[in-house]
Phi, psi and omega in degrees: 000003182295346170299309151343293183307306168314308190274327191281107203277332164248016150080052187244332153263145172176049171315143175236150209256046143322303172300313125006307219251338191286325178298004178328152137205146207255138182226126174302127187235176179309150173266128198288116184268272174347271187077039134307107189357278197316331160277315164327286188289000140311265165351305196303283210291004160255013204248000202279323186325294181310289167005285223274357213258308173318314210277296170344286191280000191281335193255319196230151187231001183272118166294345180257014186259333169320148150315129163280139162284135161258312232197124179299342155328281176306348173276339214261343156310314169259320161229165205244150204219140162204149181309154184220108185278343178219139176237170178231128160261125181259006178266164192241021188273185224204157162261117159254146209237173230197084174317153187211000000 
């Protein structure tokens, strides 16, 4: 979040990273057949971008102040991720979904 910290200029994020950590979001990917390294970080390097672009803008809404991303190397700088091979939706609510 040392990025954050940089641009806000009125010192209003400053989050800890209790917050940070409460603040999670689980994002649905392509289904892991294998679960192989090698197919994860597959999975990763087409999902990282959106990934990093949602997380941005959830902290920050100036697009030019985002960090540039290259590479999931470089995404796995700011954030830390790990596979959930299964999820259960236990609500009778329907999914909305979000234009991006």
């Amino acid at each position: 979040m040392d990025w954050v910290r940089s641009v806000d200029d009125e010192g209003k994020l400053n989050p800890s990273d209790q917050e940070i950590k409460a603040a999670s979001t689980v994002y649905l990917v392509d289904e892991v057949m294998t679960g192989t390294k090698e197919e994860i970080v597959d999975i990763m390097e087409r999902s990282y971008l959106e990934i990093a672009i949602q997380e941005f803008a959830a902290w920050w809404t100036v697009e030019e102040d985002w960090p540039l991303i290259s590479d999931l190397k470089e995404f796995e700088g700011y954030f830390k991720w790990k596979l959930i091979e299964m999820i259960m939706d236990t609500t009778d609510q329907a999914y909305e979904t979000e234009e991006v």
